[in-house]
C-alpha positions as CSV (number, residue, x, y, z in Angstrom):
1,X,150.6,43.2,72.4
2,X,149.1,44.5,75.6
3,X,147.6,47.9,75.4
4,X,148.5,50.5,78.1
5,X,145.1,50.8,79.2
6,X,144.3,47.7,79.3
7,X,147.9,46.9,81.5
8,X,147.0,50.1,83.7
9,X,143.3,48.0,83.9
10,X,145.2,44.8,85.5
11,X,147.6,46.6,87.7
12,X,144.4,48.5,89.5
13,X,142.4,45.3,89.4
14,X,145.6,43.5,91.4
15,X,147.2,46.3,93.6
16,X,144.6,46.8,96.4
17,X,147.0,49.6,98.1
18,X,147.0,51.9,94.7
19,X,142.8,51.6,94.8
20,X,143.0,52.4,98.7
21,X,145.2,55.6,97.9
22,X,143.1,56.5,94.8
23,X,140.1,56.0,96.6
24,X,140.9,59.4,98.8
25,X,141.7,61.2,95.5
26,X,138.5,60.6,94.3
27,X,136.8,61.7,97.4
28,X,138.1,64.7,97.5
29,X,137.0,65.5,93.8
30,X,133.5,64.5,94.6
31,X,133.2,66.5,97.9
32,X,134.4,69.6,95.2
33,X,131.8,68.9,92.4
34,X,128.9,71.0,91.8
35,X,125.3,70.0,90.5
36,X,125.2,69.2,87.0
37,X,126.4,66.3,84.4
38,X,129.7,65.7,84.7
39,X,132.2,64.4,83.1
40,X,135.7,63.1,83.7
41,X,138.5,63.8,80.8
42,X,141.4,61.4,80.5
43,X,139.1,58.4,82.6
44,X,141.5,55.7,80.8
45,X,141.0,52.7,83.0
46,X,137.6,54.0,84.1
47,X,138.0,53.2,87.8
48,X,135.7,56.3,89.1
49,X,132.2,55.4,88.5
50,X,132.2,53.9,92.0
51,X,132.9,57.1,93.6
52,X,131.7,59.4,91.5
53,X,127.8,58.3,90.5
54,X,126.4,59.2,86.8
55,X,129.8,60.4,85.6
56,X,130.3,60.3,81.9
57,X,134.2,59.0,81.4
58,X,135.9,59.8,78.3
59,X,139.3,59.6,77.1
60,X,141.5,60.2,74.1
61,X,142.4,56.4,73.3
62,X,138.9,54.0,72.8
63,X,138.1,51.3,75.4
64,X,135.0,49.4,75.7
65,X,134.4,50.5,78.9
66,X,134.4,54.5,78.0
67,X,131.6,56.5,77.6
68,X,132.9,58.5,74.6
69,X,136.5,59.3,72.8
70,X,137.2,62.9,73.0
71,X,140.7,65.1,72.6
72,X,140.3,67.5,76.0
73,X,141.3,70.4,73.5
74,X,138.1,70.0,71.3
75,X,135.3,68.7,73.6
76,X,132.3,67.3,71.3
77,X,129.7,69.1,73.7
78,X,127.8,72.0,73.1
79,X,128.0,75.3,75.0
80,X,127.3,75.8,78.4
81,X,125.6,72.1,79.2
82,X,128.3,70.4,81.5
83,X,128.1,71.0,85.4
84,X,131.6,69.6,86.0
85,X,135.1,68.4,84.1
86,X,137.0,66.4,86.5
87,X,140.5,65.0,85.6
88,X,142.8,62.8,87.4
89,X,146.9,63.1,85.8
90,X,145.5,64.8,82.6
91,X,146.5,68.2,82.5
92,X,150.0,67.7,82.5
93,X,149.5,65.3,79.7
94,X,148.2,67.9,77.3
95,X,150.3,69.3,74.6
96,X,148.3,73.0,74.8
97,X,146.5,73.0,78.3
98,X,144.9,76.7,77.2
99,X,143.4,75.1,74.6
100,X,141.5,72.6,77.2
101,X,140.9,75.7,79.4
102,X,138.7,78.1,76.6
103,X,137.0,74.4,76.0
104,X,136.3,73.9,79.3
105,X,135.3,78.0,79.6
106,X,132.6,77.0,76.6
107,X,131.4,74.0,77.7
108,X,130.8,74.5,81.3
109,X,127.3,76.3,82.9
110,X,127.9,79.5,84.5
111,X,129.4,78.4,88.0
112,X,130.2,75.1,86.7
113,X,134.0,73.4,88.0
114,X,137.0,71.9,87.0
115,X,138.4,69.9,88.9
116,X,141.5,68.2,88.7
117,X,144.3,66.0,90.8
118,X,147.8,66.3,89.6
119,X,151.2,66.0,90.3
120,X,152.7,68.7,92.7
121,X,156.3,70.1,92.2
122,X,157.6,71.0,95.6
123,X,160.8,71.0,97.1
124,X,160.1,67.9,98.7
125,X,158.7,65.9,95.9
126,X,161.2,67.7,92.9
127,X,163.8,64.9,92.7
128,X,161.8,61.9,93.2
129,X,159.8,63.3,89.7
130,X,162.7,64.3,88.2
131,X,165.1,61.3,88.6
132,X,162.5,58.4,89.8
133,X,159.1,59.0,87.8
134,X,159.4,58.2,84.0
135,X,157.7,60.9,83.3
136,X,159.5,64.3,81.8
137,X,159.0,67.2,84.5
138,X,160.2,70.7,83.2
139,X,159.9,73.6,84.9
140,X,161.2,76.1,82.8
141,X,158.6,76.1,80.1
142,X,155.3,78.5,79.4
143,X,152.3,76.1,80.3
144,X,149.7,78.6,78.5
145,X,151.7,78.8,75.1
146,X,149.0,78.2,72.4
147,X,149.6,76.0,69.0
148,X,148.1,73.8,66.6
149,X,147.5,69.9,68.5
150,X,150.1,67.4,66.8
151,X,147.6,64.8,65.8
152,X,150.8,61.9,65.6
153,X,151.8,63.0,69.4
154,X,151.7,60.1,71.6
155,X,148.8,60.7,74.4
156,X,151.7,59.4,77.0
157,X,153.9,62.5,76.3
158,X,153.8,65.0,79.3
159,X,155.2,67.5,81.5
160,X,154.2,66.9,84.8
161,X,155.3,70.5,85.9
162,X,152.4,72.2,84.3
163,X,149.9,72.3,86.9
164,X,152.4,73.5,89.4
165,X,153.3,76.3,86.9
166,X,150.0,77.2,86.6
167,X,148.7,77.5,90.2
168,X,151.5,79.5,90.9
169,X,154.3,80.8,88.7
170,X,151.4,81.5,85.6
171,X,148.4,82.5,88.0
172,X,147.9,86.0,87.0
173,X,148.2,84.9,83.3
174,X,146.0,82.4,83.4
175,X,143.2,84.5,84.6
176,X,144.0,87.2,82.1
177,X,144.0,84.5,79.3
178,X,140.7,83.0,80.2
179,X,138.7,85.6,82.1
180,X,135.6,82.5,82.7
181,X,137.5,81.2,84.7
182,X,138.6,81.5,87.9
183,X,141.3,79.5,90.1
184,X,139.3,79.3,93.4
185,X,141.2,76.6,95.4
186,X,145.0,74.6,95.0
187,X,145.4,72.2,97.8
188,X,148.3,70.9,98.5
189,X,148.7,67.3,100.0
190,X,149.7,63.4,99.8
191,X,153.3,63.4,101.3
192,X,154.1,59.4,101.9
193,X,151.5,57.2,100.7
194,X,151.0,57.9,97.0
195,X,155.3,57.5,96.6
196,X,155.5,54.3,98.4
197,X,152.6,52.7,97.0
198,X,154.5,53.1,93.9
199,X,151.9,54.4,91.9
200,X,150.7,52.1,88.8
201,X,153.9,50.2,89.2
202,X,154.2,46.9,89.8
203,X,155.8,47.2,93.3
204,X,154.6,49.1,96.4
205,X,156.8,49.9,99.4
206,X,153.6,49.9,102.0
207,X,151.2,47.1,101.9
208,X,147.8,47.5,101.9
209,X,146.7,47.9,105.7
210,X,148.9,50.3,106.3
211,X,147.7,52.9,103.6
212,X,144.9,53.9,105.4
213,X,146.8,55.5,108.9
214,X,149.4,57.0,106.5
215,X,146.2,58.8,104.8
216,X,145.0,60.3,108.1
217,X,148.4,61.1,109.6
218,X,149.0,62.7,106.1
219,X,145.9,64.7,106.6
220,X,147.1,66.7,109.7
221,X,150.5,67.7,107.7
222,X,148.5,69.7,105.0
223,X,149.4,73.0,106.1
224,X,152.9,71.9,105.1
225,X,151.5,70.7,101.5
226,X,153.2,73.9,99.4
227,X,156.7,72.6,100.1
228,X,156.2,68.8,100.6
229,X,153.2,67.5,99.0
230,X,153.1,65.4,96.1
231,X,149.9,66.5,94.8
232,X,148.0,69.5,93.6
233,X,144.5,69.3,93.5
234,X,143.0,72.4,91.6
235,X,139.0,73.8,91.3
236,X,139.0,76.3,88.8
237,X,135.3,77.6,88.4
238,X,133.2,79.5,85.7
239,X,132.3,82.7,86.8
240,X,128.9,83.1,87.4
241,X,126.7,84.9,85.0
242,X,129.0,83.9,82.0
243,X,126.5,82.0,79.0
244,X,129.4,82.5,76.3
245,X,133.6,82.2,76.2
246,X,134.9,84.0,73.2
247,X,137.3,81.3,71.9
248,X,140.5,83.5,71.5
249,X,139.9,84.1,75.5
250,X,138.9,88.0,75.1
251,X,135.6,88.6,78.0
């Protein structure tokens, strides 16, 4: 039986359109990250070495091409020694996101980033998560309520409203639970392209010469990105001067 990494694997190896649309994700990570080692949580099919040089690329399921296994809400690092965490359609996969977020606070040098790429629940991208993406999307929940990680809880479960909830809705609390870290940056964009290539589905509703017009066009629409994009990207960044994160999120 196939693995879903490795099926995720063969679809990126054969969809040229879904590396030419991930390709501008992953540029606008790098252009974001600081100096320092970095590493990306959640790397799975481990397709952003090319753009992002020296990254470490980790994930919660083994694959021979990882770097490391590692749950994002108990990072085997020590404190203070990464420059960067960068994650592309992770958080929303987490079962306790705060719990990622005191990690990150410990494991991160003063100044160091997250930054991360995620779905974005606007009003013009709502329904087509909610009735056409397989994945659950509810916005009614707390995305900073803290429990114990259910180690039998498949890594696939998700709610892809949590970053949304988080740069907006939850702002204020999020800084207030984790005063490290600071939300310095949501940008709001991708309004055609990433939905019609169909993602890491077989099919695609643009081939692959057109992707790269609909990526500039989509580039001058940005100021319209809160209420139509389909992504969020988010930097959050360690406050400077910080050497220590008491774990239960108190300064």
């Amino acid at each position: 039986m196939i693995t879903p990494l490795k099926d995720y694997r063969l679809t990126w190896q054969k969809k040229p359109v879904l590396r030419v649309v991930y390709s501008d994700f992953f540029d606008r990570m790098a252009l974001r990250c600081g100096p320092g080692p970095t590493l990306e949580i959640g790397g799975g099919i481990g397709n952003s070495k090319d753009q992002l040089p020296g990254l470490l690329i980790g994930d919660v399921q083994y694959a021979p091409w990882l770097d490391l296994v590692a749950d994002a809400q108990r990072l085997p690092f020590a404190e203070g020694v990464l420059g960067n965490l960068v994650m592309l359609d992770v958080l929303h996969h987490l079962e306790f996101p705060i719990l990622f977020f005191r990690e990150a606070a410990r494991t991160l040098r003063p100044s160091g980033r997250i930054v991360m790429i995620e779905p974005a629940i606007t009003w013009g991208s709502y329904l087509f998560y909610r009735l056409m993406h397989h994945e659950h999307t509810d916005m009614t929940v707390d995305p900073l309520v803290e429990g114990t990680p259910d180690s039998k809880r498949s890594p696939y479960d998700s709610n892809q409203a949590l970053p949304t909830l988080i740069a907006t809705k939850y702002r204020n609390q999020f800084h207030r639970l984790i005063p490290d870290l600071q939300i310095i940056e949501t940008s709001w964009f991708s309004f055609f392209a990433y939905p019609l290539s169909g993602g890491f589905k077989r099919w695609s509703l643009m081939p692959r010469w057109l992707a790269a017009p609909i990526l500039r066009w989509e580039n001058a629409l940005e100021s319209a990105g809160p209420f139509f994009a389909f992504r969020l990207l988010m930097t959050i960044e360690k406050r400077a001067g910080v050497i220590r994160s008491d774990p239960h999120g108190s300064p």
